[in-house]
N, C-alpha and C positions, 0 to 999 in steps of 0.2 A: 764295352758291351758285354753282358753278362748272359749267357743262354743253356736252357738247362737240354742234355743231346744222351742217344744210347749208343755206345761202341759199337759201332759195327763191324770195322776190322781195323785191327793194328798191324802197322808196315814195319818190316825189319826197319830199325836205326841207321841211319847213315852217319858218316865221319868224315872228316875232313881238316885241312887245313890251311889258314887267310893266307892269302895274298903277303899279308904281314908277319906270316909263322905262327898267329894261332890256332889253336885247335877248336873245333866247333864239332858239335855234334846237333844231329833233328831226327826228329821221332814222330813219323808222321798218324793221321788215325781217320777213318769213315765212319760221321758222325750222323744220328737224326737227331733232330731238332724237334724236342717233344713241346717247348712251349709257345707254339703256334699252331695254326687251323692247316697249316699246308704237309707236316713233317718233310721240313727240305732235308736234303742230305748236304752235308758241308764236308769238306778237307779243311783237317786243323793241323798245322804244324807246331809241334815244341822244340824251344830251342833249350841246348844247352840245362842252365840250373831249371828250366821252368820242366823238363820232362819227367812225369811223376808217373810212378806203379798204376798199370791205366788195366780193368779186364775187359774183355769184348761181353756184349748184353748187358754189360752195368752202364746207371745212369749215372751222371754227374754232371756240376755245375763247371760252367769253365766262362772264362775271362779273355776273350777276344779282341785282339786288335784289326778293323778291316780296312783292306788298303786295297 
């Protein structure tokens, strides 16, 4: 699902590491959702390679999985 949203705040990075000794990293962010009639707000988490140079009040497109 593809949704276009404006940074409302970015959360320090967390780190960690699997159960199995990997390393993982998430880079969480509070997002609105500008292509709809409601502007929801969303929590987006990125993992790992997907977390990218994000500013707060900019928009962008982002690539969701919901579970």
């Amino acid at each position: 699902m593809r949704i276009t949203a404006r940074v409302q705040k970015i959360f320090d990075p967390q780190v960690g590491t699997s159960k199995s000794g990997n390393e993982w990293k998430k880079q969480s962010l509070l997002v609105t959702q500008l292509d709809n009639d409601f502007k929801d707000e969303l929590m987006i988490d990125m993992w790992n390679d997907s977390i990218k140079e994000v500013e707060e009040g900019t928009a962008y497109e982002f690539d969701i999985i919901v579970k």
